[in-house]
MIVO-295961 format. One record per residue (C-alpha): residue in three letters; x, y, z. Coordinates in steps of 0.05 Angstrom, whole numbers, plus 32768, in hexadecimal, padded with zeros to 4 digits. Each point is the difference from the previous one (the first is absolute). Example, Ala and Ser with C-alpha at 12.3 -4.5 7.8 and 13.67 -1.06 7.14 Angstrom:
% residues 2
ALA80F67FA6809C;SER801B80457FF3;
% end
This chain:
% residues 370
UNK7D4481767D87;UNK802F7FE87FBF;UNK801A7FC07FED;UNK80447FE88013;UNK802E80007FC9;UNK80197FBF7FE9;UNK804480078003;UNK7FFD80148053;UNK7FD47FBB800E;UNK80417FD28004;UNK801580368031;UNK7FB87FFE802F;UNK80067FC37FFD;UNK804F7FF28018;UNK7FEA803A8035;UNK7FC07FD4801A;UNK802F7FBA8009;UNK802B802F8024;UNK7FCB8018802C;UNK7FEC7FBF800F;UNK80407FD98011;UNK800F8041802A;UNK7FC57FF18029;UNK80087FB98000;UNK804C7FFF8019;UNK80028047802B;UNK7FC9800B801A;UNK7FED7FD5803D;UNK7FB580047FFC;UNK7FFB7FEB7FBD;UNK802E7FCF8007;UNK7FDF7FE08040;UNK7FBC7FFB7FD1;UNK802A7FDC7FCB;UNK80247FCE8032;UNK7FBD7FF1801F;UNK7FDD7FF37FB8;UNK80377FD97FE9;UNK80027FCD8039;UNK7FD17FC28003;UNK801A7FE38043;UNK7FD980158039;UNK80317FED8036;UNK803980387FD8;UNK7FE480388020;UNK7FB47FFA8024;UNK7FF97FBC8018;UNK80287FD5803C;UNK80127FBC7FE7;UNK7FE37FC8802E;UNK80447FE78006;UNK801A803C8026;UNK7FBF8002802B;UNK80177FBD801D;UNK803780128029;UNK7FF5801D804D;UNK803B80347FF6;UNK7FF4800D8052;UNK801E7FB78002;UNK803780107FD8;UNK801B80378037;UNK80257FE0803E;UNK800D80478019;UNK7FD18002803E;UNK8028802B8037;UNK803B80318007;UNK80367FBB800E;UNK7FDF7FE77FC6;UNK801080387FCC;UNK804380028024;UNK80107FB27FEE;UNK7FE8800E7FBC;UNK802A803B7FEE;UNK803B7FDA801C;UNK7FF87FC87FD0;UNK7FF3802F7FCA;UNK803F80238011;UNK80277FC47FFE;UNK7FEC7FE67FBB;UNK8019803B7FE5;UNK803D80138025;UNK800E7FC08025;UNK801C80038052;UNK801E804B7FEC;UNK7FC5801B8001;UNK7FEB803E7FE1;UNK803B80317FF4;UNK7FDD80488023;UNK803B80217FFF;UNK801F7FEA7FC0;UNK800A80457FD3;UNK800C80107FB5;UNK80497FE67FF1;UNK800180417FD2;UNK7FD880447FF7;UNK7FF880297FC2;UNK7FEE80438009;UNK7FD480287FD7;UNK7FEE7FD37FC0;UNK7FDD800B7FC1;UNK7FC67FD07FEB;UNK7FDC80027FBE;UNK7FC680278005;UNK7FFE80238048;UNK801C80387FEC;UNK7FDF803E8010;UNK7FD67FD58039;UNK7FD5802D802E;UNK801D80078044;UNK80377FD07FF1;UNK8041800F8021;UNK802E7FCE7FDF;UNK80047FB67FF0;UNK80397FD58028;UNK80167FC07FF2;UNK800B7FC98031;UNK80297FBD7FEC;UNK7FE37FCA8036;UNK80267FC37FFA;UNK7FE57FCB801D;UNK80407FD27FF3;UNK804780077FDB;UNK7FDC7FE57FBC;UNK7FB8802B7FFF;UNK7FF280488008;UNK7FC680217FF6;UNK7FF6804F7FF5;UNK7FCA80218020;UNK7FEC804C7FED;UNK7FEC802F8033;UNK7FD9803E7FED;UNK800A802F8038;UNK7FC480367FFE;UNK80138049800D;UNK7FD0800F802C;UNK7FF67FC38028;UNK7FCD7FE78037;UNK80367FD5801A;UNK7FDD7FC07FE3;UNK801A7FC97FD0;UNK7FDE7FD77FDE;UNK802D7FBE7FE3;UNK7FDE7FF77FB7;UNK80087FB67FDD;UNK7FF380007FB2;UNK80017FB37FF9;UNK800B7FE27FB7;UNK7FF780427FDE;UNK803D8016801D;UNK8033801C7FC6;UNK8026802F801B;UNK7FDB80447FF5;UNK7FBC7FF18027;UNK7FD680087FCC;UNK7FD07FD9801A;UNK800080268044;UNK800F804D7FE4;UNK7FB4801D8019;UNK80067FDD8043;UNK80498014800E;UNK7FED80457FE2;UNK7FBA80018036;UNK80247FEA803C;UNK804580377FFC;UNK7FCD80317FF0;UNK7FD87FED8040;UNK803F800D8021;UNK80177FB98006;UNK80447FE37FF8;UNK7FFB7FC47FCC;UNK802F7FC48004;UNK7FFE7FD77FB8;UNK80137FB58006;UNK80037FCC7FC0;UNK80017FB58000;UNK80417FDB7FF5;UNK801080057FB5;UNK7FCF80337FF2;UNK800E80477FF3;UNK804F80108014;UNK80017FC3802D;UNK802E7FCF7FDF;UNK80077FBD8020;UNK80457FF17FD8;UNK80317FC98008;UNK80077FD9803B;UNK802B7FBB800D;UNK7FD67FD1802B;UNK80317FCB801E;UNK7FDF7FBE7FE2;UNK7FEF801C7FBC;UNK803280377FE5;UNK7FFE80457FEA;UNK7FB4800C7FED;UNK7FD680417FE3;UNK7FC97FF78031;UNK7FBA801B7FF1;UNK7FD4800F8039;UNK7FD47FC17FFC;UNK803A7FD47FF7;UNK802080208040;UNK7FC67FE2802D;UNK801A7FB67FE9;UNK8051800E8002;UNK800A80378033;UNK7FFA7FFD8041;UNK7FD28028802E;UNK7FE480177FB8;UNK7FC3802A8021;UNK802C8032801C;UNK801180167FB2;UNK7FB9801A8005;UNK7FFA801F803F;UNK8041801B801D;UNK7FFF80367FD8;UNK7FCC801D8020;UNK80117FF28047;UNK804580267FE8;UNK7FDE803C7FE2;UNK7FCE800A803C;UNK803D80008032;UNK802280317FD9;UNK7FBE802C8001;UNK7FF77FF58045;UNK804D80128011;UNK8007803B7FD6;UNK7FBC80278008;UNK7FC280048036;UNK7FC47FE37FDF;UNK7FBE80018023;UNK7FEB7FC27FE1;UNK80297FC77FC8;UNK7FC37FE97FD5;UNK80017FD47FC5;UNK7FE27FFD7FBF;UNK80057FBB7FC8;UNK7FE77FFD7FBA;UNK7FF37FB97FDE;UNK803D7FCB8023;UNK801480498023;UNK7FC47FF58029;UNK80147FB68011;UNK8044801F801A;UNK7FDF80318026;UNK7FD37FD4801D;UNK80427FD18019;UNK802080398010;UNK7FCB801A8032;UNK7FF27FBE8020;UNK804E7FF38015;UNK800F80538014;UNK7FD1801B8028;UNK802C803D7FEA;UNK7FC880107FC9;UNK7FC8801F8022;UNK7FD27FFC7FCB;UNK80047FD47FBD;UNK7FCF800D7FBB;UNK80067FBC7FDB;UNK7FE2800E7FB2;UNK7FEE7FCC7FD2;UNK80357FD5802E;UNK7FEE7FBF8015;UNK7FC37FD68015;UNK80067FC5802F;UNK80157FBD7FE6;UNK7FBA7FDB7FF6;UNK7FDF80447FDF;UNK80367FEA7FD1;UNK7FEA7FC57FE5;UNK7FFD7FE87FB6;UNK801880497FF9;UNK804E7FEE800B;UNK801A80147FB9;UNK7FF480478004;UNK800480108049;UNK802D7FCE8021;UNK8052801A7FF9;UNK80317FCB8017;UNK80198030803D;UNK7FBB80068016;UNK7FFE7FB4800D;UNK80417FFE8028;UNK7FF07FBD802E;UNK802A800F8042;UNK7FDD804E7FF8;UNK7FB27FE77FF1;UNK800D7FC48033;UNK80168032803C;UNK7FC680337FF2;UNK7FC57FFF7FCB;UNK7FEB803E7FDD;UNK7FC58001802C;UNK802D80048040;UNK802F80307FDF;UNK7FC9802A7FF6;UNK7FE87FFD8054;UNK804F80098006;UNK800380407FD6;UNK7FCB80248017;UNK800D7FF18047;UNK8016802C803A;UNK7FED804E801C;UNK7FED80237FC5;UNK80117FCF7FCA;UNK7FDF7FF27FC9;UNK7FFC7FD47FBC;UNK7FCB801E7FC3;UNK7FFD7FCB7FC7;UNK7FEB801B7FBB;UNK7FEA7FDB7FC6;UNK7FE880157FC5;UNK7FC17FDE7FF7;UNK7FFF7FFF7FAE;UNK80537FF87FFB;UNK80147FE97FBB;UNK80357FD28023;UNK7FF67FED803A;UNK7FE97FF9804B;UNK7FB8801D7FE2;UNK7FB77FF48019;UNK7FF280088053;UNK80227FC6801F;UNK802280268027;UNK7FBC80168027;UNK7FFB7FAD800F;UNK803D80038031;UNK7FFC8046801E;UNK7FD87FEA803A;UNK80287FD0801E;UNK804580277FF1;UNK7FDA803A802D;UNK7FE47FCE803A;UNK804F7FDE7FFB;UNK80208044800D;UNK7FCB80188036;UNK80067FC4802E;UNK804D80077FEE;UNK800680468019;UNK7FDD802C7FD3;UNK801480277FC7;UNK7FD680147FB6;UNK7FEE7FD77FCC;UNK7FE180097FC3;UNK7FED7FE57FB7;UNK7FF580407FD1;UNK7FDE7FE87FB7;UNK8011802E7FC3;UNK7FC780057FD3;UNK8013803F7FDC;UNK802D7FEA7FC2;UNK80177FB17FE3;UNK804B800B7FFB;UNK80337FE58035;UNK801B80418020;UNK7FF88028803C;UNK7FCA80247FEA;UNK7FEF804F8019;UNK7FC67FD7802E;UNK802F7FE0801D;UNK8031803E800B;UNK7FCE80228017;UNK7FF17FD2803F;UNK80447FEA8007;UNK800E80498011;UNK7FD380118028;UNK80017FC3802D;UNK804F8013800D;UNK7FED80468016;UNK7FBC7FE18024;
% end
């Protein structure tokens, strides 16, 4: 075998960094090994922390029979939309037809893209994207991309690509000033005209929580009016899960909800708060009508209902490890002596990024058509 020539080594040797960082940084096995050697705390990823081990989360849940989950939604309903209520039959104040977005053309199955403008009030709108699949099943599935949101869905492009393929219509929702969804100017009447960002809105505007959520009681009713789905499902990524978890437990609407990497219950939270703990999250008059624990008997419950929690066990940012497992028993005992309906804690052990991973695609589809 001969020698390599000199003047090629700085080249093997540019070509085996390469190699490396590739495998580092794409691929998710390596990268798992890495994040695993790197880490000296026990509790990131394999161990439970005492502290969480000292709460009875059965305690936590009120919800112990159909008036109860009743009461309890009420409230919840309430702290976000006050006396009105929720708006059901609110619709888009405008529709675009037949959009273009960044890097969906060429989709498989995909008919076209509209665009719907919900406005929740004269001073926010939010646009929501609706793939329309060409040949459809007649089911939607309303898809939340949380704080990645920029417009494009780049965070979301395989799972919107997986789900029109299947033959499902997707529905793509933002948070407020993410993505398209400017919050703007608005003149509060003891303060003056004011550029509101969305964390500042929850001191300063009132009934703030409907910001969050009314756009997707808006786009369901529009699905609902203007096609025949067999089911309204709904899938959340990072603080997209948190809304889709809310969004579940006050509209019964949503058959079936996939929270991933979304939110854990207040107590699996502590001495954790600066990287998983957003200000809307935290909303008093919301957490004070219904805990997460009793949204979660709330979302799953009814007929064939169901909430799947995913969390990526070795997530670089947060909501990692298996708490969720700590909780999942009482959630299911809650929603059985409530009236029934599924519930489940699914743990992702397959990559350490925070994404929806093809693991979690892959059950999240399968438990719609199930």
């Amino acid at each position: 075998m001969g020698r390599i020539r000199p003047s090629i080594l700085p080249l093997v040797a540019v070509s085996l960094v390469y190699g490396v960082l590739v495998c580092l940084y794409e691929l998710d096995s390596t990268r798992l090994l890495w994040k695993l050697w790197r880490t000296d705390d026990p509790y990131q990823y394999e161990e439970i922390h005492p502290r969480f081990l000292k709460t009875d989360p059965a305690a936590l849940i009120t919800i112990r029979s159909p008036e109860d989950a009743t009461a309890t939604r009420q409230a919840l309903v309430d702290a976000i939309w006050g006396p009105g209520g929720v708006p059901v039959s609110k619709q888009p104040a405008q529709l675009d037809r037949d959009v273009r977005v960044e890097g969906f053309a060429g989709l498989p199955n995909l008919d076209r893209i509209d665009r719907l403008h919900a406005q929740v009030d004269k001073d926010y709108t939010a646009f929501v994207d609706f793939y329309r699949a060409r040949d459809s099943r007649n089911r939607l599935v309303l898809l939340h991309d949380g704080y990645g949101g920029d417009g494009t869905y780049s965070n979301l492009r395989r799972p919107i690509a997986l789900l029109v393929r299947a033959g499902i219509d997707v529905m793509v929702f933002s948070l407020p000033q993410y993505g398209r969804n400017s919050m703007g100017i608005r003149y509060l009447p003891r303060y003056g005209w004011y550029a509101v960002r969305a964390f500042r809105a929850l001191d300063l505007v009132d009934l703030p929580m409907r910001l969050w959520f009314e756009p997707v009681v808006i786009g369901m009713t529009h699905a609902r009016t203007s096609g025949s789905y067999e089911s309204v499902d709904m899938v959340g990524f990072s603080a997209g899960g948190w809304v889709t978890i809310v969004s579940a437990a006050v509209d019964p609407r949503i058959r079936r909800s996939y929270p991933v990497a979304g939110v854990y219950p207040m107590y699996l939270r502590s001495g954790e708060e600066a990287k998983q703990s957003p200000p809307p999250e935290f909303f008093a008059p919301m957490i004070r009508a219904a805990n997460y624990p009793e949204m979660f008997v709330l979302a799953a419950l009814g007929g064939d209902r169901a909430q799947i929690q995913v969390f990526n066990r070795y997530d670089r940012c947060c909501y990692n490890n298996r708490k969720g497992k700590l909780y999942e028993p009482a959630v299911v005992s809650a929603a059985a002596a409530a009236g029934g309906g599924r519930f489940a804690v699914l743990i992702d052990e397959t990559h350490p990024r925070h994404k929806v991973s093809h693991w979690a695609m892959d059950r999240i589809l399968k438990d719609i058509f199930r």
